[in-house]
N, CA, C, O and CB atoms as a CASP TS submission, in Angstrom:
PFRMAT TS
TARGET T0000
AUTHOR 0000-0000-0000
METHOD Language model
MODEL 1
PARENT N/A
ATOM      1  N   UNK     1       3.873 -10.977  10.188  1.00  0.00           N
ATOM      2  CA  UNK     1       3.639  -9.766   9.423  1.00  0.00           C
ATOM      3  C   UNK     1       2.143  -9.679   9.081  1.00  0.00           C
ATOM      4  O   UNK     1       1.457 -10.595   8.628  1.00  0.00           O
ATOM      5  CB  UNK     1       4.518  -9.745   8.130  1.00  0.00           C
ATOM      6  N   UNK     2       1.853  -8.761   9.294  1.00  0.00           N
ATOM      7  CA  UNK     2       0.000  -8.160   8.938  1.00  0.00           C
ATOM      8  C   UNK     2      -0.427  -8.550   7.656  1.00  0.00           C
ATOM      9  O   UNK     2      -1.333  -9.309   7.312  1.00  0.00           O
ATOM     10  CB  UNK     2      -0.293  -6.312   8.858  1.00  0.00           C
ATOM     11  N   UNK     3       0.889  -7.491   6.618  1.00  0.00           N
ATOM     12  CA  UNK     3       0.492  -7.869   5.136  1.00  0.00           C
ATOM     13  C   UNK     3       1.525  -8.156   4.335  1.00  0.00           C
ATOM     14  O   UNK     3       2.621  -7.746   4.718  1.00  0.00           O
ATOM     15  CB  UNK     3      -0.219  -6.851   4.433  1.00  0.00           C
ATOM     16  N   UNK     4       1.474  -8.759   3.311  1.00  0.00           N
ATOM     17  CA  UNK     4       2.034  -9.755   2.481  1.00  0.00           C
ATOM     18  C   UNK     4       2.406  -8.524   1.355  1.00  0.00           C
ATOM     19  O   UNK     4       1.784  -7.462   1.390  1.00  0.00           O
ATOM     20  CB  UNK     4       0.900 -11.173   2.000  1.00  0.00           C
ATOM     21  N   UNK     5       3.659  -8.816   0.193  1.00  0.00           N
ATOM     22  CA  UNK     5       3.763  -8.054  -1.150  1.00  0.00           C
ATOM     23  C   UNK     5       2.745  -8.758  -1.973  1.00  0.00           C
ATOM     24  O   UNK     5       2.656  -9.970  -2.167  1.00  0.00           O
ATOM     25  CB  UNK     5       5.288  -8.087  -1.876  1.00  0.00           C
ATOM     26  N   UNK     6       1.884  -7.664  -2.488  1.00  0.00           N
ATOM     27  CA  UNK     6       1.018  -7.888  -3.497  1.00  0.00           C
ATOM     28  C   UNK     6      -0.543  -7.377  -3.077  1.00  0.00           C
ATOM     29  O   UNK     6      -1.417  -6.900  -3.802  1.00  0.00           O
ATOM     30  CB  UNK     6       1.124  -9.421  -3.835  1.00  0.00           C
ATOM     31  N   UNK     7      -0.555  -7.728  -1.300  1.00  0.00           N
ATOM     32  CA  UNK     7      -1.630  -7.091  -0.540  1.00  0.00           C
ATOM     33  C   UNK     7      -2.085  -5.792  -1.087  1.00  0.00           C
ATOM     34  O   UNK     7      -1.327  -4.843  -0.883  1.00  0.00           O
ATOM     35  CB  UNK     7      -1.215  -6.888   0.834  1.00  0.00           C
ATOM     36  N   UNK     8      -3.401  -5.524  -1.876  1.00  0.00           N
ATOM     37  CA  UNK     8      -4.177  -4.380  -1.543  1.00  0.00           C
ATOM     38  C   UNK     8      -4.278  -3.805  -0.197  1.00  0.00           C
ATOM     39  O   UNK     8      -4.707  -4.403   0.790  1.00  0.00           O
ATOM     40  CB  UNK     8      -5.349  -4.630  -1.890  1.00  0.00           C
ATOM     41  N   UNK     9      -3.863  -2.635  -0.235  1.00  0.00           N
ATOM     42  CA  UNK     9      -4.514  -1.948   1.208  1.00  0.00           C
ATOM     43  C   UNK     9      -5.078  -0.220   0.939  1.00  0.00           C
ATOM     44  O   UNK     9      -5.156   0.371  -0.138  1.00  0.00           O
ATOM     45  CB  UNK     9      -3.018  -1.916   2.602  1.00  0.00           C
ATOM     46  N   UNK    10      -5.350   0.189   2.050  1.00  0.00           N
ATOM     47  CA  UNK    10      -6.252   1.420   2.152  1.00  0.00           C
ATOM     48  C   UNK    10      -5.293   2.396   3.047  1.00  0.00           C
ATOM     49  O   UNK    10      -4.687   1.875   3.983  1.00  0.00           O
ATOM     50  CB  UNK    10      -7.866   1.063   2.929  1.00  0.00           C
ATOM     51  N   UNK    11      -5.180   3.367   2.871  1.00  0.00           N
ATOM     52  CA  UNK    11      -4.521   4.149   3.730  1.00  0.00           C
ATOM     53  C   UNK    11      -5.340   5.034   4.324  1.00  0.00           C
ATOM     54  O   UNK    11      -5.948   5.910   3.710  1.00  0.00           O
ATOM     55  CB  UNK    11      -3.532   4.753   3.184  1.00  0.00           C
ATOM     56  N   UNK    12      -5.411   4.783   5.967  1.00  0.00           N
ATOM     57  CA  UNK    12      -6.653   4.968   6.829  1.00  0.00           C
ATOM     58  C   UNK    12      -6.494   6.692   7.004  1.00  0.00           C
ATOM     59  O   UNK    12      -7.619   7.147   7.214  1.00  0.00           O
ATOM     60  CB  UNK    12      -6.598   3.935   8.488  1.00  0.00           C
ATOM     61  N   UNK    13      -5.669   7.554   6.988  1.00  0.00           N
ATOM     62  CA  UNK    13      -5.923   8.714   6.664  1.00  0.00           C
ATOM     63  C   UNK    13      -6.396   9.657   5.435  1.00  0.00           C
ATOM     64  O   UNK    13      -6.812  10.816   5.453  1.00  0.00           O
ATOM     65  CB  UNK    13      -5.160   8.956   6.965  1.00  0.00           C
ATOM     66  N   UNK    14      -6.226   8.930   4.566  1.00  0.00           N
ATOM     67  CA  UNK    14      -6.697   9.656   3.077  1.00  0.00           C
ATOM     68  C   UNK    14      -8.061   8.742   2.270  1.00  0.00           C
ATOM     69  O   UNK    14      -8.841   9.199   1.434  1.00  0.00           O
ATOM     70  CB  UNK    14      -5.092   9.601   1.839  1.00  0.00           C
ATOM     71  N   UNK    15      -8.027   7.469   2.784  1.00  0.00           N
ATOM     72  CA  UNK    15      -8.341   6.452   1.749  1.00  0.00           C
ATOM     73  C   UNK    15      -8.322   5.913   0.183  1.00  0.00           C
ATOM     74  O   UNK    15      -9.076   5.362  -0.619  1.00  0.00           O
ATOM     75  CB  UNK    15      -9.133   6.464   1.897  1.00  0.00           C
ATOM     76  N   UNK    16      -6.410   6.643   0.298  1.00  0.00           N
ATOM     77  CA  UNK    16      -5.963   6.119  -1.047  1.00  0.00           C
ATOM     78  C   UNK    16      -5.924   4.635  -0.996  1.00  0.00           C
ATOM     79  O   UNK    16      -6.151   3.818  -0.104  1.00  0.00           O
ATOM     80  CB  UNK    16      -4.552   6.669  -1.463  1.00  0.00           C
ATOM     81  N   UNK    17      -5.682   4.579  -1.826  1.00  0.00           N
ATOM     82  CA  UNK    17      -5.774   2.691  -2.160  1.00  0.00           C
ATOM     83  C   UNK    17      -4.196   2.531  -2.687  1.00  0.00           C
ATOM     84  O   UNK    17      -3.774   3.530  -3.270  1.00  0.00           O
ATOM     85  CB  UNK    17      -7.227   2.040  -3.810  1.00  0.00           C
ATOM     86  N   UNK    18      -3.378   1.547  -2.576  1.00  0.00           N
ATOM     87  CA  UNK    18      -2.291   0.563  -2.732  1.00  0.00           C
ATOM     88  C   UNK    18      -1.880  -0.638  -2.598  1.00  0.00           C
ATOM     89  O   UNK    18      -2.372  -1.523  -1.898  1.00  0.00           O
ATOM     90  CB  UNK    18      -1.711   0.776  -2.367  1.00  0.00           C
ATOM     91  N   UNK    19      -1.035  -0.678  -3.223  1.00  0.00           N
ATOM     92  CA  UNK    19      -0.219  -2.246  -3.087  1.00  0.00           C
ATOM     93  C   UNK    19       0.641  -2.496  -2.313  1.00  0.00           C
ATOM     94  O   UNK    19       1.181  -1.391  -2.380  1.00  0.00           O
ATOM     95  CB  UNK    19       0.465  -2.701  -4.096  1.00  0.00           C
ATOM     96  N   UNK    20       1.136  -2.938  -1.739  1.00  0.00           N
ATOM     97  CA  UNK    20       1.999  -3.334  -0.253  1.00  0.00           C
ATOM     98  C   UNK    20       3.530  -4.057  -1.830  1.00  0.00           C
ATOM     99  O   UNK    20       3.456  -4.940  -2.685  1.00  0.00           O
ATOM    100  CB  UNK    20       0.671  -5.286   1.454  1.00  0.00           C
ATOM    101  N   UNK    21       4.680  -3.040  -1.430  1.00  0.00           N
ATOM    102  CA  UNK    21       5.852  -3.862  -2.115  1.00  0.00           C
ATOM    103  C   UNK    21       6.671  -4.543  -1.379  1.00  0.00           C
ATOM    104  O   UNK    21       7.206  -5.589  -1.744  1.00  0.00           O
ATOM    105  CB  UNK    21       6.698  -3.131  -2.830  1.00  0.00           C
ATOM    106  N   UNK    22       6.873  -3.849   0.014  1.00  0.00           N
ATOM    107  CA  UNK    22       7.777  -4.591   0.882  1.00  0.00           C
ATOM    108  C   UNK    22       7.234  -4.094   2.489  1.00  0.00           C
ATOM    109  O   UNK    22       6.711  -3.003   2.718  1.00  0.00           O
ATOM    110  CB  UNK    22       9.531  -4.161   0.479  1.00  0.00           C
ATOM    111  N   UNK    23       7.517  -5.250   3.589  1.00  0.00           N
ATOM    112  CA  UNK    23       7.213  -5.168   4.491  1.00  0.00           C
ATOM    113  C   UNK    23       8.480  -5.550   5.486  1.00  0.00           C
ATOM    114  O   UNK    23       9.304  -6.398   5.143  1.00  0.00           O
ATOM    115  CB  UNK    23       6.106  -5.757   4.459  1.00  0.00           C
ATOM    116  N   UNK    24       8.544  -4.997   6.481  1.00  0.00           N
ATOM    117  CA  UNK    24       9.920  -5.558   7.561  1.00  0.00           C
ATOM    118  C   UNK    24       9.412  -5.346   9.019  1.00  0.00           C
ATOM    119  O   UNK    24       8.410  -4.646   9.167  1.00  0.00           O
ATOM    120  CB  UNK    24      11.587  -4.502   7.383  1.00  0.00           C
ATOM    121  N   UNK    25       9.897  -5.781   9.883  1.00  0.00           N
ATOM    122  CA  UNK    25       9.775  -5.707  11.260  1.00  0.00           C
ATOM    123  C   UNK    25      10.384  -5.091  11.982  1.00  0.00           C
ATOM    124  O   UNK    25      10.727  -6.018  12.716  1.00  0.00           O
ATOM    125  CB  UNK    25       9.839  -6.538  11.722  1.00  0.00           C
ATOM    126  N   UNK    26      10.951  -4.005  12.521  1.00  0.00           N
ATOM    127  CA  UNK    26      11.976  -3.188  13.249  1.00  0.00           C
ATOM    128  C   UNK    26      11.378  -2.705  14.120  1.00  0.00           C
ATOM    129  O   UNK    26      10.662  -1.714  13.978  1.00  0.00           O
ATOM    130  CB  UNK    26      12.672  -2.209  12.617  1.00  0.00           C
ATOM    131  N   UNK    27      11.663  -3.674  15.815  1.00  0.00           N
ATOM    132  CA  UNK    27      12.206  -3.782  16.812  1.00  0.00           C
ATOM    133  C   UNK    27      10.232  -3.861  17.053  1.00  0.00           C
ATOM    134  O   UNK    27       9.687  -2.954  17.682  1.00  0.00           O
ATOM    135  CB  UNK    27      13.550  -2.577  17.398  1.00  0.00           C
ATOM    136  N   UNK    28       9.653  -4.674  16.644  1.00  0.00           N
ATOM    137  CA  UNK    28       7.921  -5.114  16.801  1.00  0.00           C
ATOM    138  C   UNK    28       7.480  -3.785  16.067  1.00  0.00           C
ATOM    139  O   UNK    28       6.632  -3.386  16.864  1.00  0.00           O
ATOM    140  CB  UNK    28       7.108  -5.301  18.740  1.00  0.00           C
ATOM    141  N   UNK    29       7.511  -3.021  15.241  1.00  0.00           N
ATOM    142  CA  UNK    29       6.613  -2.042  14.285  1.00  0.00           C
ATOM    143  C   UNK    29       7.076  -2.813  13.030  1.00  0.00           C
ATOM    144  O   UNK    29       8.210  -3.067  12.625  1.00  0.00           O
ATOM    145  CB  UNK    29       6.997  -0.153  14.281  1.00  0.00           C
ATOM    146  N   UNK    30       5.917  -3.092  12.565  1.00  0.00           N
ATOM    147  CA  UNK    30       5.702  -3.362  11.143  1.00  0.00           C
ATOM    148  C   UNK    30       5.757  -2.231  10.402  1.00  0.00           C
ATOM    149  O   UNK    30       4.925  -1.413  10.793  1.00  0.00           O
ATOM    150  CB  UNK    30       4.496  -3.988  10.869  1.00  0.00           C
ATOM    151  N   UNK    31       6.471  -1.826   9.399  1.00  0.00           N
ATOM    152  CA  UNK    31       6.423  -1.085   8.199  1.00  0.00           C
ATOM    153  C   UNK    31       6.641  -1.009   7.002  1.00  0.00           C
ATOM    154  O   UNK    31       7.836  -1.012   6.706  1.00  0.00           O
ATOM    155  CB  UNK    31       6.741  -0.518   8.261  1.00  0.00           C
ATOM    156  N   UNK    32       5.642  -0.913   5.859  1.00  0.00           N
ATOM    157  CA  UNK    32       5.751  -1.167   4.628  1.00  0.00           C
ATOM    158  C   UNK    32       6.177   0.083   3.511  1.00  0.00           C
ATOM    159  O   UNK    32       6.381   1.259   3.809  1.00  0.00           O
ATOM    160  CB  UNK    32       4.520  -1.752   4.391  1.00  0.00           C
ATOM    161  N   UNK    33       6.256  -0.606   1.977  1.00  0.00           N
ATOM    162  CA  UNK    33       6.511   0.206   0.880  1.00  0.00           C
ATOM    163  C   UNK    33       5.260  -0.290   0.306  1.00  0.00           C
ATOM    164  O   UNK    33       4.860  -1.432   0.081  1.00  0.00           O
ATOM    165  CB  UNK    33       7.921   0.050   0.049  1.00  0.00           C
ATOM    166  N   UNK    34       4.623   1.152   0.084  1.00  0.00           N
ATOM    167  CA  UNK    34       3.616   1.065  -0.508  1.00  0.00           C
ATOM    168  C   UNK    34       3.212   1.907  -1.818  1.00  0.00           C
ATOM    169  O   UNK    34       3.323   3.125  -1.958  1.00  0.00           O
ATOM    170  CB  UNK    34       2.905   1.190   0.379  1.00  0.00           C
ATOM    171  N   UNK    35       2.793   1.116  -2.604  1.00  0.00           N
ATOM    172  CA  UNK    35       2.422   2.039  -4.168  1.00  0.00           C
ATOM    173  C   UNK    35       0.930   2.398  -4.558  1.00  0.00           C
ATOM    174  O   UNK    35      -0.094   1.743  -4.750  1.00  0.00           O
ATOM    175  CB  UNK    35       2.900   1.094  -5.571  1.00  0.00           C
ATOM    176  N   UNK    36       1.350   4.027  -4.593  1.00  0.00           N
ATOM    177  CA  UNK    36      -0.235   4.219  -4.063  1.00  0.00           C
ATOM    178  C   UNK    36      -0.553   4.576  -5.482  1.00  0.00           C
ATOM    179  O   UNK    36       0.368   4.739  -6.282  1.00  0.00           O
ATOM    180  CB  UNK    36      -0.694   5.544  -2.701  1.00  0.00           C
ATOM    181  N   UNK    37      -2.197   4.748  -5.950  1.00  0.00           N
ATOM    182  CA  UNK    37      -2.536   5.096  -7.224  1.00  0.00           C
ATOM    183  C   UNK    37      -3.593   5.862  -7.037  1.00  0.00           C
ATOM    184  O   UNK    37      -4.155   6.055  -8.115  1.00  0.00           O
ATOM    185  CB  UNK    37      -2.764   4.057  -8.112  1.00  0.00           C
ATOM    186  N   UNK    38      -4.271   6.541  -5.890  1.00  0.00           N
ATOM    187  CA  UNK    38      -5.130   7.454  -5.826  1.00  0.00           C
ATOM    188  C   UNK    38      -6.147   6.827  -5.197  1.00  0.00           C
ATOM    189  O   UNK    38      -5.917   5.784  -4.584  1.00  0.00           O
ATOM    190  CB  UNK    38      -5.426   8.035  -6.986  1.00  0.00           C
ATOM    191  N   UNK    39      -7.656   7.468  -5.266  1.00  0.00           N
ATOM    192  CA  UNK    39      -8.790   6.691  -5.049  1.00  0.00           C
ATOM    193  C   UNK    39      -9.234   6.012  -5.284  1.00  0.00           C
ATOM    194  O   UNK    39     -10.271   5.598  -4.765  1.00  0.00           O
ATOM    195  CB  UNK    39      -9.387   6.828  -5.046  1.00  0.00           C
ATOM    196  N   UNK    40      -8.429   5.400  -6.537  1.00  0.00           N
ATOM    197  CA  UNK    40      -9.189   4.003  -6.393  1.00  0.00           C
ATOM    198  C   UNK    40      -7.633   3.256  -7.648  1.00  0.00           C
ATOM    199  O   UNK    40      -6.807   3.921  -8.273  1.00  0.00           O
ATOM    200  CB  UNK    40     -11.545   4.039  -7.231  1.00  0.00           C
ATOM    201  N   UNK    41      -7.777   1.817  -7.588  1.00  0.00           N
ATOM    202  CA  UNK    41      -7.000   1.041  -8.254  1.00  0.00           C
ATOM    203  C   UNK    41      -7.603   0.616  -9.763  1.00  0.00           C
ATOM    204  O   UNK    41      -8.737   0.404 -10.193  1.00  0.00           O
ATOM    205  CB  UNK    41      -6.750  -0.087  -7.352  1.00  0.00           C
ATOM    206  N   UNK    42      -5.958   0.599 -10.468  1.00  0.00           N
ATOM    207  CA  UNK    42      -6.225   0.695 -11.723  1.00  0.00           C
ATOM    208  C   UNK    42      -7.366  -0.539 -12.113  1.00  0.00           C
ATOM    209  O   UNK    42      -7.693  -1.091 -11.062  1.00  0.00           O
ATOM    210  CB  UNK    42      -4.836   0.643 -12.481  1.00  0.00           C
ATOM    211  N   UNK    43      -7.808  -0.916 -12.859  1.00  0.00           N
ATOM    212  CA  UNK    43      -8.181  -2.189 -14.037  1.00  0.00           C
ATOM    213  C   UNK    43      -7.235  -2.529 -13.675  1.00  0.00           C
ATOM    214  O   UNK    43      -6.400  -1.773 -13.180  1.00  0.00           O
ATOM    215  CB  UNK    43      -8.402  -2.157 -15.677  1.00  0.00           C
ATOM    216  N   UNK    44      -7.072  -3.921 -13.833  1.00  0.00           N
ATOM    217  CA  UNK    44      -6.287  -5.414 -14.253  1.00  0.00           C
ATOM    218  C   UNK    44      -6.202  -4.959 -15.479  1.00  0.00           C
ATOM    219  O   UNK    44      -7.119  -4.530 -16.179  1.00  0.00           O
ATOM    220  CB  UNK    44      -7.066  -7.048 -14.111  1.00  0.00           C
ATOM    221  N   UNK    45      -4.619  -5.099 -15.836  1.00  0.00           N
ATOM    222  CA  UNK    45      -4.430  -5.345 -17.161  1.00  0.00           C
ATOM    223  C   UNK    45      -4.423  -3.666 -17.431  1.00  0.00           C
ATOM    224  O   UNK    45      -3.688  -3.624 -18.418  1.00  0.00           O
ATOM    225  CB  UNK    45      -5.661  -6.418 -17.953  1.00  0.00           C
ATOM    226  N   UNK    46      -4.627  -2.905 -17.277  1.00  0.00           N
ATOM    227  CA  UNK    46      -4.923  -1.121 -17.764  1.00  0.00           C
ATOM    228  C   UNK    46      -3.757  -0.780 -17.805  1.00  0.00           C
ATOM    229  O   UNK    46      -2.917  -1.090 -16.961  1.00  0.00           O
ATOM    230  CB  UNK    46      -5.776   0.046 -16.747  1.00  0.00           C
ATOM    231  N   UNK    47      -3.535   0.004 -18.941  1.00  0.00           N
ATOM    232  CA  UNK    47      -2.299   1.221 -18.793  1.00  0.00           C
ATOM    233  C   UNK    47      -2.611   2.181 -17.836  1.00  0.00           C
ATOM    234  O   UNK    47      -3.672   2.758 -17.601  1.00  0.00           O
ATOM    235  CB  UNK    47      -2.025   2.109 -20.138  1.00  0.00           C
ATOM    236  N   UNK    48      -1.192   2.280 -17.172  1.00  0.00           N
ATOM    237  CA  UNK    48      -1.822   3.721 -15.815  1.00  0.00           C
ATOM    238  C   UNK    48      -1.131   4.758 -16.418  1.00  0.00           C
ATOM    239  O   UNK    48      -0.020   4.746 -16.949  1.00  0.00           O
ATOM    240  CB  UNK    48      -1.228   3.653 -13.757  1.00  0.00           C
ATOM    241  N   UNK    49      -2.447   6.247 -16.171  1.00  0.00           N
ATOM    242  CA  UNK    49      -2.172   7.215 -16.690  1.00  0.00           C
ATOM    243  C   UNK    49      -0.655   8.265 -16.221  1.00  0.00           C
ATOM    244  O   UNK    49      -0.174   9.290 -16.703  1.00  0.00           O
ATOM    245  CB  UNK    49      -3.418   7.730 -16.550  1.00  0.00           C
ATOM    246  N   UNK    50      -0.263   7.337 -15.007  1.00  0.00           N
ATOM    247  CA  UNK    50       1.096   8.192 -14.158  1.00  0.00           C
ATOM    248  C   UNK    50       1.053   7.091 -13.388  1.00  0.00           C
ATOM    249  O   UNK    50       0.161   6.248 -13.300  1.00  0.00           O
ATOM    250  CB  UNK    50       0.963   9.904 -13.242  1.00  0.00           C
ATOM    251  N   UNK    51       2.558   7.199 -12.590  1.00  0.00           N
ATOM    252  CA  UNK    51       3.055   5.936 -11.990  1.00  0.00           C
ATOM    253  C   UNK    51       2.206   5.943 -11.088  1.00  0.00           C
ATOM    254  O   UNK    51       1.166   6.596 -11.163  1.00  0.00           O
ATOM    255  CB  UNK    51       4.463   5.772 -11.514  1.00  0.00           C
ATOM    256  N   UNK    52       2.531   5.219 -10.110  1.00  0.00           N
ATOM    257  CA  UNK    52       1.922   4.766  -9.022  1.00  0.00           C
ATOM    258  C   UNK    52       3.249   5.851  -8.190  1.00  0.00           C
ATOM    259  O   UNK    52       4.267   6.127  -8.826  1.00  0.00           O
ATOM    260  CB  UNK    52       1.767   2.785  -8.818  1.00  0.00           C
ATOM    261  N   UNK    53       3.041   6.380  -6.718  1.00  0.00           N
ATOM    262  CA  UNK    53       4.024   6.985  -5.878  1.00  0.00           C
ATOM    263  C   UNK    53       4.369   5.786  -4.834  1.00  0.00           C
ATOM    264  O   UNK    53       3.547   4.899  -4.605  1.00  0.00           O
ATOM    265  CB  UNK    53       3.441   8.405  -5.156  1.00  0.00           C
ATOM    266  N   UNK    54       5.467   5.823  -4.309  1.00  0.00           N
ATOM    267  CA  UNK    54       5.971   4.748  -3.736  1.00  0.00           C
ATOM    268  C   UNK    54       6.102   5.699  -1.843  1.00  0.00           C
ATOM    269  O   UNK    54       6.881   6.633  -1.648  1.00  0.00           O
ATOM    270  CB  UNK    54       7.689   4.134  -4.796  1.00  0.00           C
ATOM    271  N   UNK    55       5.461   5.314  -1.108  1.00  0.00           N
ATOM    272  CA  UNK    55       5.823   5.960   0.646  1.00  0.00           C
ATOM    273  C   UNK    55       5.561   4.719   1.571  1.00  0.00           C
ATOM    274  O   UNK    55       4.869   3.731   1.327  1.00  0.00           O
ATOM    275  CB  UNK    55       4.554   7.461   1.306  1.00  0.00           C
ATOM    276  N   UNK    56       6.316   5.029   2.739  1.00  0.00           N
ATOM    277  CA  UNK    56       6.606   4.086   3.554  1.00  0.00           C
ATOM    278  C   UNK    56       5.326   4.731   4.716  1.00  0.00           C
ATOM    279  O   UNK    56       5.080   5.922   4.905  1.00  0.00           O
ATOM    280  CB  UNK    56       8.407   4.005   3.985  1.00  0.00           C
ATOM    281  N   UNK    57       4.564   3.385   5.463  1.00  0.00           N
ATOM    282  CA  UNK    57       3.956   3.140   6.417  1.00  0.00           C
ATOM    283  C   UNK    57       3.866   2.309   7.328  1.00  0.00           C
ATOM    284  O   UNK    57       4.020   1.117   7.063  1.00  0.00           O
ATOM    285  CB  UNK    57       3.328   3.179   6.186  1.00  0.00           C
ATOM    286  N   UNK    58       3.607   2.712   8.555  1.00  0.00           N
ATOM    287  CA  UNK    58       3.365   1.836   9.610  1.00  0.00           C
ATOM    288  C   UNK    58       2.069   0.910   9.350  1.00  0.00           C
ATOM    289  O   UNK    58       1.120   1.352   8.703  1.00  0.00           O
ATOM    290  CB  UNK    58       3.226   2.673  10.879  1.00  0.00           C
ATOM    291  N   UNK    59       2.073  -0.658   9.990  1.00  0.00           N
ATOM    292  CA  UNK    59       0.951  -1.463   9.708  1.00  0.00           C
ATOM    293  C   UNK    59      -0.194  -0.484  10.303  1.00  0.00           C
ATOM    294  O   UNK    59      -1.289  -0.542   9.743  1.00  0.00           O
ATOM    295  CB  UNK    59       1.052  -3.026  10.404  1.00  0.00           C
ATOM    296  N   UNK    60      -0.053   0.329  11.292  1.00  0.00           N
ATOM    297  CA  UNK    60      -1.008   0.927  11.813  1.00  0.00           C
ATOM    298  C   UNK    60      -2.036   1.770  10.718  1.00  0.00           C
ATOM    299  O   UNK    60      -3.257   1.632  10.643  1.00  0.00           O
ATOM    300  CB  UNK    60      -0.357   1.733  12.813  1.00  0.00           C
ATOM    301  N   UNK    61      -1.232   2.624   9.947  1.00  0.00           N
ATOM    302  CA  UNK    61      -2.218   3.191   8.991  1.00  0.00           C
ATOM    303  C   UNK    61      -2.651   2.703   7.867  1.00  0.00           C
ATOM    304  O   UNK    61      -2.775   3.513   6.948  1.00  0.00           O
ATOM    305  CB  UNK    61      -1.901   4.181   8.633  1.00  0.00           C
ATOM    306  N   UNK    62      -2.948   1.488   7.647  1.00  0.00           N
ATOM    307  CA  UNK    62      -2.751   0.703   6.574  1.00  0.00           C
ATOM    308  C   UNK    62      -4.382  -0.412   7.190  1.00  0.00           C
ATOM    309  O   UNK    62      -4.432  -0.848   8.340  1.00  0.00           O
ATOM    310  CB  UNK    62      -0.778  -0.090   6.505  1.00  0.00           C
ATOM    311  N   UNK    63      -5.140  -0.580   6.495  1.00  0.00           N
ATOM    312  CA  UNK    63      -5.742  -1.879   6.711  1.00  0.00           C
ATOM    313  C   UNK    63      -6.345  -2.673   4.955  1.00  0.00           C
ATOM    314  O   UNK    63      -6.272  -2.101   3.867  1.00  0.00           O
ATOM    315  CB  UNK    63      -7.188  -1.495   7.963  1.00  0.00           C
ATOM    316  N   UNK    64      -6.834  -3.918   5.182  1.00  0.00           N
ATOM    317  CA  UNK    64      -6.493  -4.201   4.248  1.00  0.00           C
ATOM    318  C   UNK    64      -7.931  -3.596   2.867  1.00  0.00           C
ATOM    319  O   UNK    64      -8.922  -3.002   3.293  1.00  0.00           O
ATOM    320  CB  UNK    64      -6.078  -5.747   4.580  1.00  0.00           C
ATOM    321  N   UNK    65      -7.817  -3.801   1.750  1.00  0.00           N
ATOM    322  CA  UNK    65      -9.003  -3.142   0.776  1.00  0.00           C
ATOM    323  C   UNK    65      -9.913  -4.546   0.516  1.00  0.00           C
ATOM    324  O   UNK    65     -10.926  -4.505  -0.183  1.00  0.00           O
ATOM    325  CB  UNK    65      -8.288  -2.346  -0.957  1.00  0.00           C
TER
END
């Protein structure tokens, strides 16, 4: 697997920034759950002003932050 839960990554069409929650393998495509928070990631430790959105991606659009 490319990336790990907990992995920062970048989403190569927008360059939102996220966290990788879950990753699986189906049939050699990697694809993850990812929690995105906009342009950029909260503070450590920060209250976030709105959740994070949760969408699924291929390792392809994804590299790491």
């Amino acid at each position: 697997m490319q990336f790990a839960a907990g992995d920062k990554v970048i989403l190569e069409s927008t360059g939102e920034r996220g966290l990788v929650l879950h990753g699986w393998n189906d049939r050699g495509v990697e694809d993850y759950y990812v929690a995105f928070f906009g342009d950029e990631f909260p503070p450590p430790g920060a209250a976030l002003a709105k959740p994070p959105y949760v969408l699924r991606y291929a390792a392809t659009s994804l590299r790491r932050a």
